[in-house]
C-alpha positions as CSV (number, residue, x, y, z in Angstrom):
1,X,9.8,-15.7,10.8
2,X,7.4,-12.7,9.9
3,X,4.1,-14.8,9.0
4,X,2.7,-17.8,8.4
5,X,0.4,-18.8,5.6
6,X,-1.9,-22.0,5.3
7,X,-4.1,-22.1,2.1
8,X,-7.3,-22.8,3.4
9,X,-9.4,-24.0,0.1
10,X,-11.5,-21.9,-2.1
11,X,-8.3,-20.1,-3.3
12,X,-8.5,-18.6,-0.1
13,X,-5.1,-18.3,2.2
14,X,-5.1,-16.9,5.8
15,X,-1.8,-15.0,7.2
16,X,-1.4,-15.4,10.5
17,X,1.4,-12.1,11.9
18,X,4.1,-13.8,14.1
19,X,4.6,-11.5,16.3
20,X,1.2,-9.9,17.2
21,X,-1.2,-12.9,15.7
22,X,-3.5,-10.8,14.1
23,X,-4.8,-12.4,10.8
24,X,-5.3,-11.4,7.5
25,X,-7.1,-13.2,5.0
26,X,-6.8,-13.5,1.1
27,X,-9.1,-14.1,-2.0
28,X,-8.6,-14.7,-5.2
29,X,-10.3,-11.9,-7.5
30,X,-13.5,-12.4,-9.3
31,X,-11.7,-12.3,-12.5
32,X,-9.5,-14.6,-11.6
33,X,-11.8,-17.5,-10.2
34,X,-12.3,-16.0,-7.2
35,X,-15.1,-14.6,-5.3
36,X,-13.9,-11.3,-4.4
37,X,-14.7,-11.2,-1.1
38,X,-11.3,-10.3,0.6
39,X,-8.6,-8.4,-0.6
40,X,-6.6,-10.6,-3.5
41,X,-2.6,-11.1,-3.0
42,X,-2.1,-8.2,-5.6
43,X,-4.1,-5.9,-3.9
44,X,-2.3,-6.1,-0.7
45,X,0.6,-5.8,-3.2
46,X,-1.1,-2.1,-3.7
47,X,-2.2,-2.0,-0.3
48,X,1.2,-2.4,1.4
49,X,2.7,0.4,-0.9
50,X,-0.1,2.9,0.0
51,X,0.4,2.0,4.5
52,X,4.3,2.2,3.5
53,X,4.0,5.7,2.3
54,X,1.7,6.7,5.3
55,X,4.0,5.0,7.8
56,X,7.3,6.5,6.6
57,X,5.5,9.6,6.0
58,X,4.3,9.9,9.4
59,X,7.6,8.9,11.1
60,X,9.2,11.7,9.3
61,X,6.2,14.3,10.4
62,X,7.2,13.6,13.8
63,X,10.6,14.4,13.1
64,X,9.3,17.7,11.6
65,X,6.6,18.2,14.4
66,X,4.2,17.9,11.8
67,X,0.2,16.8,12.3
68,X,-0.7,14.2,9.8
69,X,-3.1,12.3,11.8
70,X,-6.4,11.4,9.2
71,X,-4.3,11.6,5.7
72,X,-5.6,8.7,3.8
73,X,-4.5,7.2,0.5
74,X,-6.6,5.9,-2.1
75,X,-5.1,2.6,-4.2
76,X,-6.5,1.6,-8.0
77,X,-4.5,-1.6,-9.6
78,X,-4.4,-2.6,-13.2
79,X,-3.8,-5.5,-14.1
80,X,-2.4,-6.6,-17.3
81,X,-1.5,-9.7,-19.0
82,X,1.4,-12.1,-20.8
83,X,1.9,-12.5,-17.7
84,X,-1.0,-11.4,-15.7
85,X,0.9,-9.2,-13.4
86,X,0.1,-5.6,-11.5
87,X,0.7,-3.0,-14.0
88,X,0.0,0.1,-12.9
89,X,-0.9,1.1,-9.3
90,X,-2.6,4.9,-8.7
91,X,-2.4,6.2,-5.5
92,X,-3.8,9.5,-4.3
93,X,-2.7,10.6,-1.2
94,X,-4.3,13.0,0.7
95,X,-2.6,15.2,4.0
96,X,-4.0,18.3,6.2
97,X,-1.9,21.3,4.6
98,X,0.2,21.1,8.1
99,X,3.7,22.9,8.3
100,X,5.7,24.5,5.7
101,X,5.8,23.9,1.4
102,X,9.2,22.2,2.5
103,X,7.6,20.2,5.2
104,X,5.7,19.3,2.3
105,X,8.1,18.5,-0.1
106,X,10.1,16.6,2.4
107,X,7.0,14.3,3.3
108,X,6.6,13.6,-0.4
109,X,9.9,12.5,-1.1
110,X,9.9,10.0,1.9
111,X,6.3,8.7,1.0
112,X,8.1,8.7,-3.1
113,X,11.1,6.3,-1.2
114,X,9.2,4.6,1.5
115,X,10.7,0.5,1.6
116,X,8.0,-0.9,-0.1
117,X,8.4,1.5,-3.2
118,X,11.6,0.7,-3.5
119,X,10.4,-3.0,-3.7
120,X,8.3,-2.6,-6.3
121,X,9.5,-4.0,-10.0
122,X,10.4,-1.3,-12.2
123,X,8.0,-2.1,-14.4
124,X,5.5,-1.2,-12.2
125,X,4.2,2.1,-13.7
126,X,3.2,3.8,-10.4
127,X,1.9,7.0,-10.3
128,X,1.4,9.3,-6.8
129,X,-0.7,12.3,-6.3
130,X,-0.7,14.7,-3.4
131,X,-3.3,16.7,-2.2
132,X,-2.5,19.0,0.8
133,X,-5.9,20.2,2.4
């Protein structure tokens, strides 16, 4: 088992990590009936894309004996409806301008193919920007 998830009222849930215990709490958005005040289940959606990215994208740095300690990623979600769903998910990226243009090519594609990307439905317009500075 990976987690463990009680609903505690409010339209609030609380995931409790197996393995290491740590918690992570959920909201339902303001739009939505919610009050806002922790990240909604479709922004962790968003969320766990952008950490995937980083994650994979830093394994493979290591491998290239590449620095990419303090790149960050910025998420925006739209939402759309019939049915209310994630529809589009921005994500800027941005990396020190470490190693070589193929260092840097290499650590986009991985971030582009990361497991959680591949996860997401295909209808899922997702769109990645780079910035190397």
């Amino acid at each position: 088992m990976t987690a463990s998830i009680t609903y505690t009222g409010n339209l609030r849930c609380e995931a409790e990590h197996i393995q290491s215990k740590t918690i992570i709490e959920s909201d339902a958005p303001t739009d939505n009936r919610g009050k806002g005040e922790k990240f909604s289940p479709t922004d962790l959606l968003c969320v766990s894309l952008a950490t995937c990215m980083l994650t994979t994208m830093a394994i493979k740095s290591d491998d290239l004996g590449v620095d990419i300690i303090n790149s960050k990623a910025s998420v925006t979600k739209h939402m759309i409806d019939n049915p209310r769903r994630v529809g589009k998910i921005e994500i800027e990226v941005t990396l020190p301008a470490n190693g070589s243009e193929r260092d840097q090519k290499i650590l986009e594609n991985t971030g582009n193919n990361c497991p959680v990307m591949k996860s997401v439905h295909p209808d899922i317009d997702v769109i990645i920007n780079y910035k190397w500075r």
